[in-house]
TORPA-4810 file (N, C-alpha, C, O; in nm, 3 decimals):
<nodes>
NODE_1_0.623_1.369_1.435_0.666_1.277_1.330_0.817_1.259_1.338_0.900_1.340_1.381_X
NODE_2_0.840_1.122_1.281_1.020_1.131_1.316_1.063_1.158_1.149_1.013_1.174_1.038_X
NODE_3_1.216_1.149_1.232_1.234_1.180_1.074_1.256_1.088_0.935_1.306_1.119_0.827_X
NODE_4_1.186_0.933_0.997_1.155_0.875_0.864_1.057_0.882_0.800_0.948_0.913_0.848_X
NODE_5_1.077_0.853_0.678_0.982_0.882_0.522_0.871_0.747_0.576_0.899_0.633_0.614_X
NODE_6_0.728_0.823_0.558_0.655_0.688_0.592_0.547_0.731_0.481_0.490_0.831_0.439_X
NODE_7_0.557_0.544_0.453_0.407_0.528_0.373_0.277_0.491_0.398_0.251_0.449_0.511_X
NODE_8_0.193_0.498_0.316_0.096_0.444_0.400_0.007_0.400_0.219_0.000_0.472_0.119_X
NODE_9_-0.039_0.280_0.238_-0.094_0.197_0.143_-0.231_0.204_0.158_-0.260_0.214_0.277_X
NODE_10_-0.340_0.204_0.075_-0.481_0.266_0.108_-0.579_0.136_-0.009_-0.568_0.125_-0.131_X
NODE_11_-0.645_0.076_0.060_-0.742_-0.014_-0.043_-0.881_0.012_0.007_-0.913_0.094_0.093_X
NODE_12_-0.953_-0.064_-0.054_-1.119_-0.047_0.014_-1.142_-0.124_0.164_-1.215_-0.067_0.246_X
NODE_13_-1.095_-0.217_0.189_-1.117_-0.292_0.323_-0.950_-0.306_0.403_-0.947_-0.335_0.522_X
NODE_14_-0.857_-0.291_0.349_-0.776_-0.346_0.450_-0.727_-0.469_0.418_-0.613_-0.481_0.464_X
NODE_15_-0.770_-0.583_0.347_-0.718_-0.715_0.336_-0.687_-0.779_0.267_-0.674_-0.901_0.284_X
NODE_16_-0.660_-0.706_0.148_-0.587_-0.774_0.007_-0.457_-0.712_-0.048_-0.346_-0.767_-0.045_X
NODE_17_-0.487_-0.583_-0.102_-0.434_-0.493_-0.151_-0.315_-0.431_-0.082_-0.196_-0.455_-0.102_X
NODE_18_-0.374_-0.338_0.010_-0.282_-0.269_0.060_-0.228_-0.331_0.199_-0.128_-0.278_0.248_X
NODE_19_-0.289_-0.440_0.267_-0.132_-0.549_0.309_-0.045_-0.607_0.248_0.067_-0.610_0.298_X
NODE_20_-0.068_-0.664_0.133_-0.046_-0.736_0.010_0.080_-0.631_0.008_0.187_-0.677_0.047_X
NODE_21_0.076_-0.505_-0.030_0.199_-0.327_-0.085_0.275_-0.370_0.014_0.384_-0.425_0.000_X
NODE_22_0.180_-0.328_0.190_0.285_-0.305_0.304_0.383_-0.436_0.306_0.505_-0.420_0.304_X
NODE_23_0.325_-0.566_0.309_0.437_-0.670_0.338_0.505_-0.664_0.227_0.617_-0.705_0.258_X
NODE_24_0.504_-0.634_0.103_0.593_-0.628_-0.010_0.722_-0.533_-0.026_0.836_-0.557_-0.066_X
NODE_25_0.650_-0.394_0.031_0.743_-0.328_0.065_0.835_-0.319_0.183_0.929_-0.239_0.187_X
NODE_26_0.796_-0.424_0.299_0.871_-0.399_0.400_0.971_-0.514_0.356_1.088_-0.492_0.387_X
NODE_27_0.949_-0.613_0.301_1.057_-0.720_0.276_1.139_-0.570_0.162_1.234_-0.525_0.225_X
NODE_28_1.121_-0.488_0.015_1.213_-0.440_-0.015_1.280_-0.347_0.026_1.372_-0.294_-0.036_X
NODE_29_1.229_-0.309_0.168_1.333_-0.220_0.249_1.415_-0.293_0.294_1.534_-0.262_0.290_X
NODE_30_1.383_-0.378_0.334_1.498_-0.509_0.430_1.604_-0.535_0.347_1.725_-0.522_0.366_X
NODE_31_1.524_-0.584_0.226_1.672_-0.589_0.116_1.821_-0.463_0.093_1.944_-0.460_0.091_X
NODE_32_1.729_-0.393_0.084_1.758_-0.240_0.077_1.848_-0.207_0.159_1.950_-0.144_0.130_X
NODE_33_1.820_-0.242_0.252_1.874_-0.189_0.409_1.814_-0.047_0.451_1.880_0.038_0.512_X
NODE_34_1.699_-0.035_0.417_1.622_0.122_0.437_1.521_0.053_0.508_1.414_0.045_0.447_X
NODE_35_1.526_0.008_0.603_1.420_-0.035_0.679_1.417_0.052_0.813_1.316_0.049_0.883_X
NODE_36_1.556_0.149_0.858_1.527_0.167_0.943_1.481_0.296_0.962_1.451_0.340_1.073_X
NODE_37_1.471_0.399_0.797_1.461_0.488_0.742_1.349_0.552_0.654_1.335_0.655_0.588_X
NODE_38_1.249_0.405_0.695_1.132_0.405_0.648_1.030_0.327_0.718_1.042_0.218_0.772_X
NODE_39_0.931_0.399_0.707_0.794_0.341_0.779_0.688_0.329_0.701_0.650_0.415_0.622_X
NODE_40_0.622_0.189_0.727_0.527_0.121_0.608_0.380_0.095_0.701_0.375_0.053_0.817_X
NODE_41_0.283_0.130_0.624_0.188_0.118_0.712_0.049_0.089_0.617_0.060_0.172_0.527_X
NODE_42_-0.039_0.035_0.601_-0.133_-0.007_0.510_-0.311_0.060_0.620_-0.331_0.079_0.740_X
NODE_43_-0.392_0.073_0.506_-0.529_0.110_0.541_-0.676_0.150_0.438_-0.671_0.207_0.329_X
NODE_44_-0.773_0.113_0.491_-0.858_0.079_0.434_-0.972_0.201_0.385_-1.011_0.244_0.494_X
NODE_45_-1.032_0.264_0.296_-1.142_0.400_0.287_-1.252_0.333_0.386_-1.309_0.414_0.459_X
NODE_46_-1.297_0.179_0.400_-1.426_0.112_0.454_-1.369_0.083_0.620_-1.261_0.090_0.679_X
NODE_47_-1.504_0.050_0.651_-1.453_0.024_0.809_-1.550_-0.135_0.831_-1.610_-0.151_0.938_X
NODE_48_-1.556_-0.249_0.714_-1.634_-0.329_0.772_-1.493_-0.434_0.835_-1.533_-0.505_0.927_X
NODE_49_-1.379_-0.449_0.810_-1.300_-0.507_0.832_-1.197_-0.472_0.936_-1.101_-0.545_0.958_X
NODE_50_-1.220_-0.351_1.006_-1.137_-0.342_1.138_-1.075_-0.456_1.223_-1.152_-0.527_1.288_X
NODE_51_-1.009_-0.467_1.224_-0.913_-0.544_1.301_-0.880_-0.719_1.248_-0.817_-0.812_1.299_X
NODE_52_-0.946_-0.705_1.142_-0.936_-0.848_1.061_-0.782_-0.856_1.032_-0.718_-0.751_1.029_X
NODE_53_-0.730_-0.958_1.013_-0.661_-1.036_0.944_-0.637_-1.015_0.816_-0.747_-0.998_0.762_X
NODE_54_-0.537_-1.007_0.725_-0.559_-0.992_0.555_-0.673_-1.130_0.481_-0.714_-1.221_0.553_X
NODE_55_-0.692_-1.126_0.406_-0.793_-1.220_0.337_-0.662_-1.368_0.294_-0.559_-1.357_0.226_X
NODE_56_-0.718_-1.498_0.365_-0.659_-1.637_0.352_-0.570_-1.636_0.233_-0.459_-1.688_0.237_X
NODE_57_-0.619_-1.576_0.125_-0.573_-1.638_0.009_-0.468_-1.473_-0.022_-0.361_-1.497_-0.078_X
NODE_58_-0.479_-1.411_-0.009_-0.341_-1.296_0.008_-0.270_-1.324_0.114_-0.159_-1.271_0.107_X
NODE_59_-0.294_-1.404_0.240_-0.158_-1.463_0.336_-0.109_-1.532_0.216_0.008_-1.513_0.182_X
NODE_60_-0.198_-1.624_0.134_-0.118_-1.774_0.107_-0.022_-1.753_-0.030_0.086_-1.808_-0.052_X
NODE_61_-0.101_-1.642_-0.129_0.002_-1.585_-0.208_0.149_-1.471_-0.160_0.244_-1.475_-0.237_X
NODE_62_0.155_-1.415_-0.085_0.266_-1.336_0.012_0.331_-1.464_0.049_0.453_-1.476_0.038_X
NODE_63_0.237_-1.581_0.101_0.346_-1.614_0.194_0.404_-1.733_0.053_0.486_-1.820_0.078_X
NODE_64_0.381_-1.726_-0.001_0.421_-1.826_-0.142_0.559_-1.751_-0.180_0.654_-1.805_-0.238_X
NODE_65_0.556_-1.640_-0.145_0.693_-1.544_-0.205_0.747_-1.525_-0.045_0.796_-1.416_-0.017_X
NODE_66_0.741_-1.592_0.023_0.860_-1.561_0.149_0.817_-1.412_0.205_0.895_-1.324_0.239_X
NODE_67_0.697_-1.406_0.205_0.660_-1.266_0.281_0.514_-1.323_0.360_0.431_-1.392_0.301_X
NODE_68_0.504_-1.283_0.486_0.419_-1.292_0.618_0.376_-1.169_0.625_0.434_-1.063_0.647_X
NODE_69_0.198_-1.214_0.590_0.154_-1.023_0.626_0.010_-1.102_0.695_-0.108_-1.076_0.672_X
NODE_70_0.068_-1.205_0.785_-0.048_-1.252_0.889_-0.085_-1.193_1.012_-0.195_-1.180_1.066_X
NODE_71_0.053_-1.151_1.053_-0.005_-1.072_1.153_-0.040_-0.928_1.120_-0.112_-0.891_1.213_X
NODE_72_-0.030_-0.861_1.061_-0.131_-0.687_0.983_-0.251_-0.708_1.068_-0.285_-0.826_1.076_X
NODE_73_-0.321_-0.624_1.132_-0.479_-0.610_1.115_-0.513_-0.465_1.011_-0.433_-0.388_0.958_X
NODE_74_-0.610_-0.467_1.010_-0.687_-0.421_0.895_-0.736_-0.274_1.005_-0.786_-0.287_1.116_X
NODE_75_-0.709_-0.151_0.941_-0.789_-0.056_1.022_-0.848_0.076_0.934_-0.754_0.088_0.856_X
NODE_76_-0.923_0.159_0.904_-0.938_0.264_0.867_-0.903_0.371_0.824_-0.871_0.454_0.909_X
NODE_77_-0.896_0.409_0.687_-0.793_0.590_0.669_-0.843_0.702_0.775_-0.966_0.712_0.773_X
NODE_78_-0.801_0.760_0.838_-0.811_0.844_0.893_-0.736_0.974_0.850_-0.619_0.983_0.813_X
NODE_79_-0.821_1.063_0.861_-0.808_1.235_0.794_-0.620_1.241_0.854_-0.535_1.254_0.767_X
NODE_80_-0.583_1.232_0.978_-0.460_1.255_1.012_-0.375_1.206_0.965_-0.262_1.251_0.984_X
NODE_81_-0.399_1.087_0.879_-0.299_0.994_0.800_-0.214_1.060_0.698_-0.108_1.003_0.673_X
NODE_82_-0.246_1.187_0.622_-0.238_1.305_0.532_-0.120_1.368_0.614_-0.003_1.385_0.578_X
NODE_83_-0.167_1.394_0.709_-0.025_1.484_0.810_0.118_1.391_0.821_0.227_1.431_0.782_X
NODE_84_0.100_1.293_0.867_0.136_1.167_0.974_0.210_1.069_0.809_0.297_0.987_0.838_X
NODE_85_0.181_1.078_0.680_0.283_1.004_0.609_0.318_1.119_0.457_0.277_1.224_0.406_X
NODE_86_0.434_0.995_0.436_0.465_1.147_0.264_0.430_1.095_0.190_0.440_1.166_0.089_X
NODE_87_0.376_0.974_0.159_0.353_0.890_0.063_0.213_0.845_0.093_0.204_0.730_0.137_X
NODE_88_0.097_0.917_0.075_-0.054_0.781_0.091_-0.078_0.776_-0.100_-0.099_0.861_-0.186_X
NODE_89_-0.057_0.615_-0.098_-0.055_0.545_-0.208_-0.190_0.461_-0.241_-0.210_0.361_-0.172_X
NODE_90_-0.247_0.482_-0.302_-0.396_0.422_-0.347_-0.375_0.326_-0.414_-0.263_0.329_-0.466_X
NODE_91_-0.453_0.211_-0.443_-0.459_0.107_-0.500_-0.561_0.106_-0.624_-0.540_0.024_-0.713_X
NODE_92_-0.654_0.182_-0.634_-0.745_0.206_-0.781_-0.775_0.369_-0.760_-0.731_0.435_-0.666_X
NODE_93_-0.852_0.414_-0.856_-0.883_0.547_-0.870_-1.034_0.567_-0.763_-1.045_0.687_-0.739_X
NODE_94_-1.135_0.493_-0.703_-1.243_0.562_-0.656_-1.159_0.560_-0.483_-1.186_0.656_-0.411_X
NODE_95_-1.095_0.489_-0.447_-1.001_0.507_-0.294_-0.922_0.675_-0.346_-0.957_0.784_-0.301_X
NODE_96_-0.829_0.656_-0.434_-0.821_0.786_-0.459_-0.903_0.846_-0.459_-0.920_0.886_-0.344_X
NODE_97_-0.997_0.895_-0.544_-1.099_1.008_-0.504_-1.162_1.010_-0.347_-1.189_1.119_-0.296_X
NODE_98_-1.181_0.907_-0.287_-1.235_0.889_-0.152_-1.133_1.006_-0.054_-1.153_1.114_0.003_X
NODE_99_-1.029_0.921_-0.075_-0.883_1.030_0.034_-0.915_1.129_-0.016_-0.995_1.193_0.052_X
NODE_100_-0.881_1.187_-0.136_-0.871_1.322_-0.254_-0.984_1.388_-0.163_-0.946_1.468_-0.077_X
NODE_101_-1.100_1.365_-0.173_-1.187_1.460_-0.122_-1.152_1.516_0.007_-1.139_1.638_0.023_X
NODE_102_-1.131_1.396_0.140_-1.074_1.468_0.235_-0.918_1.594_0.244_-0.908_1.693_0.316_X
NODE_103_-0.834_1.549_0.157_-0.731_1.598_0.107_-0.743_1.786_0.064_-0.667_1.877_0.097_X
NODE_104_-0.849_1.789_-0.005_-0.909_1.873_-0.076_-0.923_2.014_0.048_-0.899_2.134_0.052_X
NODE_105_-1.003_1.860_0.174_-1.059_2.026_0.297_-0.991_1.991_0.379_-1.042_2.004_0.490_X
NODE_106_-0.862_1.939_0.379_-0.773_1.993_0.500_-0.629_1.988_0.442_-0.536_2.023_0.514_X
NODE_107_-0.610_1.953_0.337_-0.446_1.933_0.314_-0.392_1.828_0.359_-0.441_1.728_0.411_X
NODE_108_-0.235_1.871_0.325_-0.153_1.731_0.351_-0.099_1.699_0.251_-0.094_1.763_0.146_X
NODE_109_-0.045_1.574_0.280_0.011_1.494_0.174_-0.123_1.468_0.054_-0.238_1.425_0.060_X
NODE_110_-0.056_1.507_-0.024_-0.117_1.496_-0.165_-0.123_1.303_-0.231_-0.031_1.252_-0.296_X
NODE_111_-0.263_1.229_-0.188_-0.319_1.127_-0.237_-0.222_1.060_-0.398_-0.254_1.116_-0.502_X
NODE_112_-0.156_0.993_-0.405_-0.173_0.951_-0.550_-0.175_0.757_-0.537_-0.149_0.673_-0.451_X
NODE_113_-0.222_0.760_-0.686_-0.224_0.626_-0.732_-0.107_0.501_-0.702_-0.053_0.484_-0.812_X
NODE_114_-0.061_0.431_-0.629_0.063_0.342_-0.582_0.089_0.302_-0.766_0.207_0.313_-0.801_X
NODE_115_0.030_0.278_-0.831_0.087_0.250_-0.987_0.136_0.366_-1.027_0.155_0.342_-1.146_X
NODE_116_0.171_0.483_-1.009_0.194_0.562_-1.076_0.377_0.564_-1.066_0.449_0.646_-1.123_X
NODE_117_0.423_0.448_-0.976_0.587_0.444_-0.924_0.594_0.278_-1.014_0.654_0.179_-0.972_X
NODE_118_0.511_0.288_-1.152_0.533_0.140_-1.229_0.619_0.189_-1.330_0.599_0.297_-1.384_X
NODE_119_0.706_0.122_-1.355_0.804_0.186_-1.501_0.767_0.183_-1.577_0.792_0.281_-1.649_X
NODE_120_0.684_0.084_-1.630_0.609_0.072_-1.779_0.497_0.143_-1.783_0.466_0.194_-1.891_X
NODE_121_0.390_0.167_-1.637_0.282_0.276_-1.663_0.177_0.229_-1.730_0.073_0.292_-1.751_X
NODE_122_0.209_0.086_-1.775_0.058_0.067_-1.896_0.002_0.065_-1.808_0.018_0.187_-1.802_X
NODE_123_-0.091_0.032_-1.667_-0.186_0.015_-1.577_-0.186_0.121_-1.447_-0.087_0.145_-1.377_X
NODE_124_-0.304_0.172_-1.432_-0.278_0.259_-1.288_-0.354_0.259_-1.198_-0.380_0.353_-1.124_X
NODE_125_-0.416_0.102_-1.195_-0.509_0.071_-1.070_-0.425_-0.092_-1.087_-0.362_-0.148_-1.177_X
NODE_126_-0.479_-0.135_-0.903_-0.408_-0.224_-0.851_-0.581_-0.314_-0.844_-0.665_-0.291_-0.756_X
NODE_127_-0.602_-0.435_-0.981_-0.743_-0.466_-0.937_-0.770_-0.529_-0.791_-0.677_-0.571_-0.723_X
NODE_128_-0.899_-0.532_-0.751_-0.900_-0.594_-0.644_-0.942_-0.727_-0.656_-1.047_-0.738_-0.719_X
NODE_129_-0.883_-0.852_-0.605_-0.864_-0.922_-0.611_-0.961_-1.067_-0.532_-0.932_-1.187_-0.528_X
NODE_130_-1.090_-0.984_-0.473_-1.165_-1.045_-0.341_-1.250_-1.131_-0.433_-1.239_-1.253_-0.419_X
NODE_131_-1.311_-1.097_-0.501_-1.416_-1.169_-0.572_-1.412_-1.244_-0.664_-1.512_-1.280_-0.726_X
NODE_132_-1.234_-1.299_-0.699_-1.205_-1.365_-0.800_-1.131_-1.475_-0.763_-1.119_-1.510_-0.646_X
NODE_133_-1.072_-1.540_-0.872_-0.990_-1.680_-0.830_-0.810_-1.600_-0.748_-0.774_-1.483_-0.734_X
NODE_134_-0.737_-1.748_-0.709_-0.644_-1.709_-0.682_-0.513_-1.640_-0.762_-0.407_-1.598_-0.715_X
NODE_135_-0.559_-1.645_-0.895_-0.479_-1.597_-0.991_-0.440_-1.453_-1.002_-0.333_-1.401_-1.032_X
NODE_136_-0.576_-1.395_-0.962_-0.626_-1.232_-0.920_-0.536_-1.199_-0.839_-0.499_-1.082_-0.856_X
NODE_137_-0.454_-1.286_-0.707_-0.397_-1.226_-0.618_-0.215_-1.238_-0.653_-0.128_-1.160_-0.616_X
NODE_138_-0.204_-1.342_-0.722_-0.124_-1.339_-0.815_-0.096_-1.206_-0.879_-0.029_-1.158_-0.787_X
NODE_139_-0.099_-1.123_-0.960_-0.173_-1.021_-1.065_-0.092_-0.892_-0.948_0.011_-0.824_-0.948_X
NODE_140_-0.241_-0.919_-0.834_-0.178_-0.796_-0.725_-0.005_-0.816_-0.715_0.076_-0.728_-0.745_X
NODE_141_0.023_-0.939_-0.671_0.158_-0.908_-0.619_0.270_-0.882_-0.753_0.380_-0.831_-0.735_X
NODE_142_0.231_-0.916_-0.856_0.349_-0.870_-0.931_0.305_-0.759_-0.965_0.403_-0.692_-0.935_X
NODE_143_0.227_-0.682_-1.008_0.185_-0.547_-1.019_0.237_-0.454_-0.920_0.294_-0.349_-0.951_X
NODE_144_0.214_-0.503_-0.765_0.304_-0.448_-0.648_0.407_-0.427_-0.603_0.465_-0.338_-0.541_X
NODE_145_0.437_-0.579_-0.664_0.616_-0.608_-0.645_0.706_-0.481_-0.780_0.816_-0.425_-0.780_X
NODE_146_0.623_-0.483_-0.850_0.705_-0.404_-0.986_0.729_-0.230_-0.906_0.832_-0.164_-0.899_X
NODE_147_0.591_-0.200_-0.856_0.581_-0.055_-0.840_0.628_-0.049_-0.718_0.666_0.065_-0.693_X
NODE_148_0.646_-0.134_-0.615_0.724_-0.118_-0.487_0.896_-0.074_-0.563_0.971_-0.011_-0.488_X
NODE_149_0.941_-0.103_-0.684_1.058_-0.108_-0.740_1.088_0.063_-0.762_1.176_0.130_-0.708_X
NODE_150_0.987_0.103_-0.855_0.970_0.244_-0.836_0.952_0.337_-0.701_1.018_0.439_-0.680_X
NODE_151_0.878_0.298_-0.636_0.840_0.364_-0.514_1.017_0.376_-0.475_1.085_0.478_-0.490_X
NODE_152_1.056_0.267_-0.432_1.196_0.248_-0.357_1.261_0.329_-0.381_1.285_0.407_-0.289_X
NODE_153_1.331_0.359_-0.525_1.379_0.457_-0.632_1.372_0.589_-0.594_1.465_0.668_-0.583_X
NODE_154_1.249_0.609_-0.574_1.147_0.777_-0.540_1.232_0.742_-0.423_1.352_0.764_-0.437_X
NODE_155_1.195_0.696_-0.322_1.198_0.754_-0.182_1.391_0.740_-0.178_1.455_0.813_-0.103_X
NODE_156_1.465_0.631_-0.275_1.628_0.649_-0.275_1.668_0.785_-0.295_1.751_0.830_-0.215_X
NODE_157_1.615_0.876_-0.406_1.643_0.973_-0.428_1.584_1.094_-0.350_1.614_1.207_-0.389_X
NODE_158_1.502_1.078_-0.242_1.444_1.152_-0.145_1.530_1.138_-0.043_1.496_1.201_0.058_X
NODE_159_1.637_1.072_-0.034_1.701_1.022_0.108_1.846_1.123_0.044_1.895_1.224_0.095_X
NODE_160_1.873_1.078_-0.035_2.027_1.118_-0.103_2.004_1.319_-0.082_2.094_1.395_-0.119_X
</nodes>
């Protein structure tokens, strides 16, 4: 492992959610200028979406805010992902419990909720957004965009 702080973003498939985090957060490292000090990486508990593309309508909201998460493919959590980042960030509570269990019989980085780096805290799942209108994906990105604000914060004061 090097010695940057890496995340890793965790949804059910790979193509809304947690590309939706990774391209959000890699544009606020850029801002930041901690881009070269951090590593962003997104993944899925399911495996029907391997190597897909994010879902049309999360390109078209990202790319509505000046962020490209077209090229991402979509791939699988894997048990080593626990070793390999300091941050695996969940998007609702049953992906958490999914990691959590593996977590449980081998260790590692300790699973938490990506809302839990929201300042206000009223919400601590990121809904998913597949089965609804485009408003839903809307919802994701400012919910994301807020807690990418926190996250940043955490990992500023992890660097200092």
């Amino acid at each position: 492992m090097s010695n940057q702080i890496r995340v890793l973003f965790v949804c059910l498939g790979n193509i809304c959610r947690s590309p939706t985090a990774e391209g959000v957060f890699r544009q606020r490292l850029e801002q930041s200028g901690l881009s070269d000090h951090v590593g962003v990486d997104s993944c899925g508990t399911g495996n029907w979406h391997i190597g897909k593309a994010p879902d049309e309508r999360a390109r078209q909201a990202a790319a509505s805010r000046g962020i490209d998460i077209g090229h991402l493919r979509a791939r699988q959590f894997r048990p080593e992902d626990l070793e390999d980042f300091h941050y695996v960030l969940t998007m609702d509570r049953q992906n958490l419990a999914d990691v959590r269990d593996i977590w449980l019989q081998q260790g590692g980085t300790e699973p938490r909720l990506f809302l839990d780096f929201l300042e206000a805290g009223h919400e601590d799942e990121v809904p998913d957004p597949y089965y609804g209108g485009n408003d839903g994906f809307e919802r994701v990105l400012d919910l994301i965009t807020e807690a990418s604000d926190g996250l940043l914060a955490d990992i500023r004061a992890r660097l200092d």
